[in-house]
C-alpha positions as CSV (number, residue, x, y, z in Angstrom):
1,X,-0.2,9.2,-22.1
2,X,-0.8,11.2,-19.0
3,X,0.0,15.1,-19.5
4,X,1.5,17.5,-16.8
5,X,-1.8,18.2,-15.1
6,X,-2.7,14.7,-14.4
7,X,0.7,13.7,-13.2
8,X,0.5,16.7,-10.8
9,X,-3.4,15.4,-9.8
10,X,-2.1,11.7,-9.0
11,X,1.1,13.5,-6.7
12,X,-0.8,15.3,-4.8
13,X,-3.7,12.8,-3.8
14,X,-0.6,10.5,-3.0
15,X,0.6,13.7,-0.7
16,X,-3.0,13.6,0.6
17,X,-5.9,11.7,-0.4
18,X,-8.1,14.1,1.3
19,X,-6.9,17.2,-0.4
20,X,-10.1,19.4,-1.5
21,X,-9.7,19.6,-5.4
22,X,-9.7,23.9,-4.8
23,X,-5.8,23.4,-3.0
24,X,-4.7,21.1,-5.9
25,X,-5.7,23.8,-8.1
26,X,-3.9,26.7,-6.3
27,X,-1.4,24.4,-6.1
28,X,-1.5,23.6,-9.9
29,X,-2.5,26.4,-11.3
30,X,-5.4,25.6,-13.6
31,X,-9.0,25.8,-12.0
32,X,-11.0,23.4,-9.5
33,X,-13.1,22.5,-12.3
34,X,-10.2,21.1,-14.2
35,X,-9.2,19.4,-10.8
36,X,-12.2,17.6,-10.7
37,X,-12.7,16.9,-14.2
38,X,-9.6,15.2,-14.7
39,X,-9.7,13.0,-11.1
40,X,-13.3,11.8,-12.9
41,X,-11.4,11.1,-16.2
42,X,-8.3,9.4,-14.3
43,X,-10.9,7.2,-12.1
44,X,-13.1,6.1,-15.0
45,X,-9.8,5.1,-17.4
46,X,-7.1,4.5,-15.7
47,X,-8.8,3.0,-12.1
48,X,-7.3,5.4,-9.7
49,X,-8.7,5.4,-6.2
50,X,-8.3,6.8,-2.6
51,X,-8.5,4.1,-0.5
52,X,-9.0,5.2,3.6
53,X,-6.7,2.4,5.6
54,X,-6.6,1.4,9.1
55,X,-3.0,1.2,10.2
56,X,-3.3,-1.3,12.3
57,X,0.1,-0.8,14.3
58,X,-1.4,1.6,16.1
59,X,-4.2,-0.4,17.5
60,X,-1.4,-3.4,18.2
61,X,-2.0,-5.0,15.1
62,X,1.0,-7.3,13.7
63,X,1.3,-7.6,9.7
64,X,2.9,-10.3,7.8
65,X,3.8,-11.1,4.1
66,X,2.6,-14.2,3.2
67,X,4.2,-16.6,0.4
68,X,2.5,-19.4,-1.2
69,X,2.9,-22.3,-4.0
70,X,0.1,-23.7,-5.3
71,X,-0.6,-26.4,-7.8
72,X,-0.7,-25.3,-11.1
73,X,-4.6,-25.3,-11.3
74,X,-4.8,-23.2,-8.0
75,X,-3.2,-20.1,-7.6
76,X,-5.9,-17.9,-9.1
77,X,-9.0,-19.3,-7.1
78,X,-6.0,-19.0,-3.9
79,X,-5.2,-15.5,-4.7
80,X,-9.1,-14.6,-5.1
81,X,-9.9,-16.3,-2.3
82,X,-7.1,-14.2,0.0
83,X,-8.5,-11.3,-1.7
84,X,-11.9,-11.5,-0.5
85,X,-10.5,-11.5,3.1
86,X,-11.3,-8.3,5.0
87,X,-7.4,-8.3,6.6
88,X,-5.5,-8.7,3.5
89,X,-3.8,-6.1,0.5
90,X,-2.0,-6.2,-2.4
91,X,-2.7,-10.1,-3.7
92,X,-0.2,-11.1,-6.2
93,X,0.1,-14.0,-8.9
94,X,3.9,-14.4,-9.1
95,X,6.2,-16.2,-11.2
96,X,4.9,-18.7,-13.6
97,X,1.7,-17.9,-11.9
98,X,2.5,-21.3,-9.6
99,X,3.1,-18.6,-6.4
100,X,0.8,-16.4,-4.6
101,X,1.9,-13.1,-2.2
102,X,-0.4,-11.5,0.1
103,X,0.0,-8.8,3.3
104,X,-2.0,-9.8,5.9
105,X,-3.2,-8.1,9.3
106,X,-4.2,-9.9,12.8
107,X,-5.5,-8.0,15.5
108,X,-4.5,-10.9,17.7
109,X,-2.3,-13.9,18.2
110,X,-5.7,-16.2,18.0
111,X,-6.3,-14.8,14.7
112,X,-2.5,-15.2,14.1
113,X,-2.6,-18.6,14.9
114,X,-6.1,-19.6,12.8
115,X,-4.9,-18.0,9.5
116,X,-1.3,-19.0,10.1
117,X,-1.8,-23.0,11.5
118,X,-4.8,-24.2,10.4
119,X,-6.9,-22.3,7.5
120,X,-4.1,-22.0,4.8
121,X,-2.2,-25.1,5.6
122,X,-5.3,-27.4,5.5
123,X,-5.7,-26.2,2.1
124,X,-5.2,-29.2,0.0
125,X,-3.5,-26.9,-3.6
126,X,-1.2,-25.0,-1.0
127,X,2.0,-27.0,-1.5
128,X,4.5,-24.8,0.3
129,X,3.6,-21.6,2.7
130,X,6.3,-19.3,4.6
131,X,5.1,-16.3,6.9
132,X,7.3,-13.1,6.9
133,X,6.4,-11.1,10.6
134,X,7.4,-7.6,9.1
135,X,9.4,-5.5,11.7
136,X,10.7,-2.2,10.1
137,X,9.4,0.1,7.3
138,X,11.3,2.0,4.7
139,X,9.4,2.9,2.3
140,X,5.4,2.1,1.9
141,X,3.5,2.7,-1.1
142,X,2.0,6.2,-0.6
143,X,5.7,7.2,-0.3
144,X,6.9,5.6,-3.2
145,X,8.9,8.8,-5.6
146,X,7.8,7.2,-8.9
147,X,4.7,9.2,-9.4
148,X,6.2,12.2,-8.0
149,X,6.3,15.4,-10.2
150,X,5.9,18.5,-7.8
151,X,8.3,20.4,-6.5
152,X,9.4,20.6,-2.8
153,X,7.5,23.5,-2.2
154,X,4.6,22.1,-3.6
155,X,4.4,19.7,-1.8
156,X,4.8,21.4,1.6
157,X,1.4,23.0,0.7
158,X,0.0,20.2,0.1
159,X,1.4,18.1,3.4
160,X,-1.3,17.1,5.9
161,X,-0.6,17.9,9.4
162,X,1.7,15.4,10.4
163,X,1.4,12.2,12.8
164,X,2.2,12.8,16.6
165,X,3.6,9.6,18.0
166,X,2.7,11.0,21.6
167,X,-0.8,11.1,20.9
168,X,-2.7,8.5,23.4
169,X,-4.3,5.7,21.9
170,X,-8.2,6.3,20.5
171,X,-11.0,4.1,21.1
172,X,-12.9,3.1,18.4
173,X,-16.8,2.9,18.7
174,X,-19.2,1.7,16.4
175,X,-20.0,5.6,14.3
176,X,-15.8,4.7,14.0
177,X,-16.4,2.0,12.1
178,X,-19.3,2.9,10.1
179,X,-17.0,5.6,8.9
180,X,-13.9,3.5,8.3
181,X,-15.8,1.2,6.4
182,X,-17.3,4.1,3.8
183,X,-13.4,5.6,3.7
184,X,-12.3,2.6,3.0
185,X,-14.8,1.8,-0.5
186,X,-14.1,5.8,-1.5
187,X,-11.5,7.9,0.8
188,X,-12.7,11.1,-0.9
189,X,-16.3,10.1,0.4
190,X,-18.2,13.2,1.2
191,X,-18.8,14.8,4.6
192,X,-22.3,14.7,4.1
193,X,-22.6,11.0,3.6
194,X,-20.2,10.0,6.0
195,X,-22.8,11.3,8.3
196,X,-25.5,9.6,6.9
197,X,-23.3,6.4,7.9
198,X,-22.2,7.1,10.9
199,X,-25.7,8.8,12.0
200,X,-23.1,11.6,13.7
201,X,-23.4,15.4,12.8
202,X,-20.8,16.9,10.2
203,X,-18.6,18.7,12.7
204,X,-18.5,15.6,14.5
205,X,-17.5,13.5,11.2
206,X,-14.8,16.1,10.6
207,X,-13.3,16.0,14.4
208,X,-13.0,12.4,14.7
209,X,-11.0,12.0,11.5
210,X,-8.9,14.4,12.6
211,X,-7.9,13.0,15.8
212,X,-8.2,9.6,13.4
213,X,-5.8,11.2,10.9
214,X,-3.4,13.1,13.7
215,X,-3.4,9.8,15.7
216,X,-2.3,7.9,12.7
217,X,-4.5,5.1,12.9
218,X,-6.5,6.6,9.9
219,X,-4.0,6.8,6.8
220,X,-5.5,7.7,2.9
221,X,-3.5,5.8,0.0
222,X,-3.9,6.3,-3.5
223,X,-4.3,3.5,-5.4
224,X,-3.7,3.0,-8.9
225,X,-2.0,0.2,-11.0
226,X,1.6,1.5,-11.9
227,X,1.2,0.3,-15.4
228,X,-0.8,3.6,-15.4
229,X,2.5,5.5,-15.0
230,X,4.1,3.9,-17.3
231,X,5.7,0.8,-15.4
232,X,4.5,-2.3,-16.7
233,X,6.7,-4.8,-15.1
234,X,6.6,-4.9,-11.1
235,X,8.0,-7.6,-9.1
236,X,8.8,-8.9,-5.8
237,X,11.9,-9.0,-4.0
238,X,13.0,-11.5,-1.1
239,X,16.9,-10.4,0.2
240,X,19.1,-12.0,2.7
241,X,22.0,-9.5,4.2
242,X,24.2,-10.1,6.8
243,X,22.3,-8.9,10.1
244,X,24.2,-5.8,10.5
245,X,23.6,-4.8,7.2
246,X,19.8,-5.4,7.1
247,X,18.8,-1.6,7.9
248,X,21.5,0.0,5.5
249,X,20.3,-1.9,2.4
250,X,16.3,-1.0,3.6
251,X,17.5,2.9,3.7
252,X,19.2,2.2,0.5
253,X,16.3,0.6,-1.2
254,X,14.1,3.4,0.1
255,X,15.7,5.9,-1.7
256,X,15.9,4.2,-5.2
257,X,13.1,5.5,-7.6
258,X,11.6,2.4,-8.7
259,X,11.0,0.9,-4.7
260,X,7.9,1.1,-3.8
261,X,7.9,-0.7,-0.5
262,X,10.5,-2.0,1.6
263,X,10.8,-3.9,5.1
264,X,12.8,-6.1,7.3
265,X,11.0,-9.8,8.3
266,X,11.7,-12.4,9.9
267,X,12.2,-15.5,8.1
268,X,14.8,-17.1,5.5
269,X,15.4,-13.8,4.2
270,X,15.1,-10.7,6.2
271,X,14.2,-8.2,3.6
272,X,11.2,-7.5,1.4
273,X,10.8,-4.8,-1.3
274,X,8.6,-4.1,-3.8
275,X,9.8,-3.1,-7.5
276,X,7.8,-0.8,-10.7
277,X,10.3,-1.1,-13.8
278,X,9.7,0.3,-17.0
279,X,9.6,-2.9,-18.8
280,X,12.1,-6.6,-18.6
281,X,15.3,-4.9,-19.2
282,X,14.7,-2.0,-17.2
283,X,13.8,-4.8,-14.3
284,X,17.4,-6.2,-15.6
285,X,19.3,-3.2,-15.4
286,X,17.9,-2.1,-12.1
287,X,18.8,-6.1,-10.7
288,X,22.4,-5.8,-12.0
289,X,23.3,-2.8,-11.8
290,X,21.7,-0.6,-9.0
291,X,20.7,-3.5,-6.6
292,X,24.0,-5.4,-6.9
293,X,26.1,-2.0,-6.2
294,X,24.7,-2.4,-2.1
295,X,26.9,-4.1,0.3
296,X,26.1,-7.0,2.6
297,X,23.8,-8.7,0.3
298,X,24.1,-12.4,0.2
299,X,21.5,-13.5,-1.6
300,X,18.4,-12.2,-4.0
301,X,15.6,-13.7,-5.4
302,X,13.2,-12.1,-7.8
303,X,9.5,-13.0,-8.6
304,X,7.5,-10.8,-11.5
305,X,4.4,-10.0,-10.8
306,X,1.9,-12.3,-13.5
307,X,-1.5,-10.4,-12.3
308,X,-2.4,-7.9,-9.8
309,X,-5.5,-9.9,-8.0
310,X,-5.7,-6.7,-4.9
311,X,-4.0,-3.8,-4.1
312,X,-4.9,-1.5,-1.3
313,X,-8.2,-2.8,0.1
314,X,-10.1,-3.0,3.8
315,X,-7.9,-4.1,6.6
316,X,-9.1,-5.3,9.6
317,X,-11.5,-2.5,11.7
């Protein structure tokens, strides 16, 4: 069991990844050393991470959630074969463990088209594959409320500066990438060896991911299984509405507690969420009860989540 401090720690790097453990404690009110002594404690037992991401639609990428059925014998060398991919997060066994769902990133329609037409299909233990282009955000991960214990103004002091949409788009050089890369294995990586990887100064380190960070294309995402928090049974949720309804129910679903991500797609269904339940029947209520209260849906399907394979991980650089 987690206690106050910890559930506050785990809040705030979701507010910001990057926050120095001295403003969690302010924030807090117990000292830096307990800061950092508990972040150590919740890395080393319970896996938590902060994971630096590219976001790729601001460098044009396109992202898609992927679907597959595999042979019985397959899905766990598919799933750990998608994981190894550079462009792919959050790898999921689903179902009876027969059904594999990924999120990929392509930075163009050649990649599109090789991932999409020829390398998945042509594997022989992929039985059936469908490719959901997602077009709209609700609600992603880092904003998901069921870690959340600080209060409003906490969190204010602990806001980064936001995004500004009218910034210009930034051209990424190699010393970029370098530093991507090392953000991307540990986002709390230290200034100091962010520039032994990039070979730049310090102040240089710190202005690029702030025009990174203010620019949006660098985003910091805590990642930690939600078993952790006390939800041990997650799922995945494919929803067709009527088209008019399609952005009411995503703005619904974006404000329920146990959503964690939510989007329109293309495809036979046009939306995708993500779901952390206490246990089964929590999963049951939420399916009867909260889900089936939203107008305009026609149709739901539901696949548990067997085995996390990949969460947050590198996208494409």
């Amino acid at each position: 069991m987690m206690d106050a401090v910890e559930r506050g720690i785990i809040h705030a790097l979701q507010i910001d990844g990057r926050a120095p453990f001295r403003t969690i404690a302010e924030v807090l009110d117990v000292s830096e050393n307990t800061v950092a002594r508990r972040y150590h404690q919740l890395r080393n037992t319970h896996g938590l991470r902060v994971i630096g991401l590219v976001n790729g639609q601001r460098l044009g990428y396109v992202q898609w959630t992927i679907r597959l059925r595999c042979t019985p014998d397959a899905a766990g060398s598919v799933a750990k074969a998608l994981a190894a991919r550079d462009d792919t997060s959050f790898v999921y066994l689903l179902s009876a463990g027969t059904e594999v769902s990924c999120t990929v990133q392509t930075r163009s329609i050649e990649e599109q088209e090789a991932l999409l037409l020829h390398k998945l299909p042509r594997t022989s233990r992929i039985v059936a594959m469908s490719a959901h282009l997602l077009l709209r955000g609700f609600v992603l991960p880092d904003g998901w409320q069921g870690s959340a214990t600080l209060t409003p103004d906490q969190v204010d002091h602990l806001r980064p500066a936001p995004v500004d949409p009218e910034d210009g788009p930034l051209h990424l050089d190699e010393g970029d990438r370098s530093m991507l890369r090392a953000l991307n294995r540990d986002g709390r990586t230290s200034y100091s060896d962010l520039t032994a990887a990039t070979q730049w100064s310090e102040t240089k380190v710190r202005r690029r991911m702030e025009a990174m960070r203010r620019n949006g294309v660098l985003q910091f995402q805590l990642d930690i299984p939600s078993a952790a928090l006390g939800f041990g049974t997650e799922a995945r949720l494919w929803i067709a509405t009527q088209p008019a309804a399609a952005v009411g129910v995503g703005e619904a679903l974006a404000r329920h507690r146990e959503v964690s991500f939510a989007a329109v797609t293309t495809g036979a269904t046009n939306l995708v969420a993500a779901v952390n339940c206490r246990d089964p029947r929590d999963l049951g209520r939420y399916l009867t009860e909260r889900i089936a209260e939203l107008p305009g849906i026609a149709t739901l399907e539901t696949a548990p989540i067997i085995r996390t394979v990949k969460r947050a991980g590198s996208l494409l650089l």
